[in-house]
N, C-alpha and C positions, 0 to 999 in steps of 0.2 A: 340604582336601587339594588338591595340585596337580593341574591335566589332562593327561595328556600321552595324545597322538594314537599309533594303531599304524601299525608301519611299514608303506610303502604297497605295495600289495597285497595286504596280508595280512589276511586275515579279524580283526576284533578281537577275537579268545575268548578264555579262560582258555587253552586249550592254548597258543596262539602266544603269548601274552606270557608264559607259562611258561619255551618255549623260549627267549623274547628273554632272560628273566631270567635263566636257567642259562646262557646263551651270554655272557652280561656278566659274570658271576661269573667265568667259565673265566677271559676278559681282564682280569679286574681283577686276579684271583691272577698273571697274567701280566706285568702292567704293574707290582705292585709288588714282583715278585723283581726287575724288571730296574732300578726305583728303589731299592730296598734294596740291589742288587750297586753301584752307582752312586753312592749318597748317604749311606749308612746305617752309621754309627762303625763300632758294636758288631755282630759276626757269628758272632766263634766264642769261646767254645763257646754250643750254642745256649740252655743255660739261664740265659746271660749276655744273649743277646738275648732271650728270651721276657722274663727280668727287668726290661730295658730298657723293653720295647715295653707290661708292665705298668707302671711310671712314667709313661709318656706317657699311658696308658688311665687311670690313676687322676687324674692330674690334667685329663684330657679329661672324666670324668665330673665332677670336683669344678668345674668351669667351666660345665659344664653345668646344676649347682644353681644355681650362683651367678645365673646366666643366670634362672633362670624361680622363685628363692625371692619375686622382689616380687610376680609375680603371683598364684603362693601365698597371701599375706598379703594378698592386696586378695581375691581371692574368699573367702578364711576370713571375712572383713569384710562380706560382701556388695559389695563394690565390682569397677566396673571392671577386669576383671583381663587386659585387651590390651594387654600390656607387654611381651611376650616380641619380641628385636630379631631377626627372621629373618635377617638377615645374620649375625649372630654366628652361629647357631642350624646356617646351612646348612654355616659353617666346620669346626661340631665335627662334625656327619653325616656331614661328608668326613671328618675325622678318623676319626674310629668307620669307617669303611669301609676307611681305609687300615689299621688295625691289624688290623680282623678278617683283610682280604689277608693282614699280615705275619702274625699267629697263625698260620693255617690253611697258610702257607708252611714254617714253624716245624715244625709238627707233622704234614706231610705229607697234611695233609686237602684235596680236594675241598671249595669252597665250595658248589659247585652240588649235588653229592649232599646233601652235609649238610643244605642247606636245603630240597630236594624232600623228601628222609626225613624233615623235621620238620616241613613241611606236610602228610604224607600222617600222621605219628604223631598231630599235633593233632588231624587229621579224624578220625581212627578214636576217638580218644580224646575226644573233644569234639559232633561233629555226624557221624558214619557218612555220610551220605549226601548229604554236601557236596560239591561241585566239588571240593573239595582234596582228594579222598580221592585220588584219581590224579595227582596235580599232578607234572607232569616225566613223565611217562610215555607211548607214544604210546595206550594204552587209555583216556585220559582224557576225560571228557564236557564 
């Protein structure tokens, strides 16, 4: 996994990279209505674009197999299986981020809530007494 450093001055905790994270979310849902009012064919009606933005996602995932089926097949082998080209790899992550934007734009959802709710549901539901049990919250440890 990658390193990446917290912003300066800022304590490096779960809390603040919390915030950073929900605070990027906010911008991202921000950044791709104003790409989508800009760039994006299909608009209205909107289950004409979710249908769309579903085509792009399914073949964004189906690239995504395609992308890491050799490495699949060399570990099922016991072989080598560092084959996966991170370039590609980092193209469709953006993708996948740009759709989750336009979904959640779509369907009038907050990305940052949904994602605090789903870390805080896992924690309860998985490890109670995990840092994420608070995550996005200012109670959190």
């Amino acid at each position: 996994m990658a390193s990446h450093s917290a912003a300066p001055n800022r304590p490096d905790t779960l809390a603040s990279r919390a915030s950073d994270c929900l605070e990027g979310l906010r911008a991202l849902q921000e950044i791709q209505a104003a790409y989508d009012a800009e760039m994006w064919d299909i608009d209205e009606p909107v289950h004409a674009k979710v249908r769309h933005i579903h085509i792009h996602l399914s073949t964004t995932v189906g690239r995504l197999a395609s992308l890491i089926e050799p490495a699949d097949h060399d570990a099922f082998h016991d072989r080598e299986s560092d084959k996966i080209d991170t370039g590609a790899a980092g193209k469709l992550i953006a993708d996948l981020l740009i759709h989750a934007g336009q979904l959640a734009n779509c369907y009038g959802v907050n990305l940052d809530a949904v994602l605090a709710a789903r870390y805080q549901g896992n924690a309860a539901r998985f490890a109670p007494g995990s840092s994420f049990a608070g995550f996005g919250t200012s109670t959190e440890t």
